[in-house]
N, C-alpha and C positions, 0 to 999 in steps of 0.2 A: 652395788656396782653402779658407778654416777654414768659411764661411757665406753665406748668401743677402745676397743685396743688391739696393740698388735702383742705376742707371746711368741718367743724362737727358745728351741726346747728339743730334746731327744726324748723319743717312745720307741721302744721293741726295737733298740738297738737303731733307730732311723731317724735322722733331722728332720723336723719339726718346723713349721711355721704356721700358725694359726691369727686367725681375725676374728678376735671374741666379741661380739655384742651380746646385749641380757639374755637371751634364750639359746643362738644358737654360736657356732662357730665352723668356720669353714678353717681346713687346713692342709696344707700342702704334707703330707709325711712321705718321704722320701721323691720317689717321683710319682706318687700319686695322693688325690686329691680324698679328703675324706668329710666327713658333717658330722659334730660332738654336740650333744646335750652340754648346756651352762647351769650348773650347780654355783647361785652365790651363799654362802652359808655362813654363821660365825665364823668359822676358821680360817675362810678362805674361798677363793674360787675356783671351782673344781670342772675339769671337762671329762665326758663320760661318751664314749662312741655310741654313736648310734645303733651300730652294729647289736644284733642283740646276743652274739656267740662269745661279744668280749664284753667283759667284765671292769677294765681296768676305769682306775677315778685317776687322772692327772692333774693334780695344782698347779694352778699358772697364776695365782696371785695369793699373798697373802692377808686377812683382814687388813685394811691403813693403809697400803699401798697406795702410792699417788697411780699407779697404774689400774688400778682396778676399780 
């Protein structure tokens, strides 16, 4: 991942906005604010809650993307 970006996106049924840089991601889901783990990987880049009760891996970019 060369740079920050922005990602607009539905999780758990709730609009999404997030501000990914290399490590972390802050983002707006629904009306509230949450902080994701940045997974950049072969396949793509992945955000992961920090939360540790949820499990889910979200793709917000994939490998090549000029966004990512």
């Amino acid at each position: 991942m060369r740079r920050a970006f922005w990602w607009e996106g539905e999780w758990r049924g709730k609009q999404m906005s997030c501000f990914v840089t290399g490590r972390k991601a802050v983002c707006k889901v629904g009306d509230k604010m949450a902080a994701f783990y940045v997974f950049d990987t072969p396949q793509g880049v992945y955000l992961r809650p920090e939360i540790k009760l949820v499990d889910d891996w979200i793709k917000v970019a994939h490998r090549g993307d000029d966004s990512g």
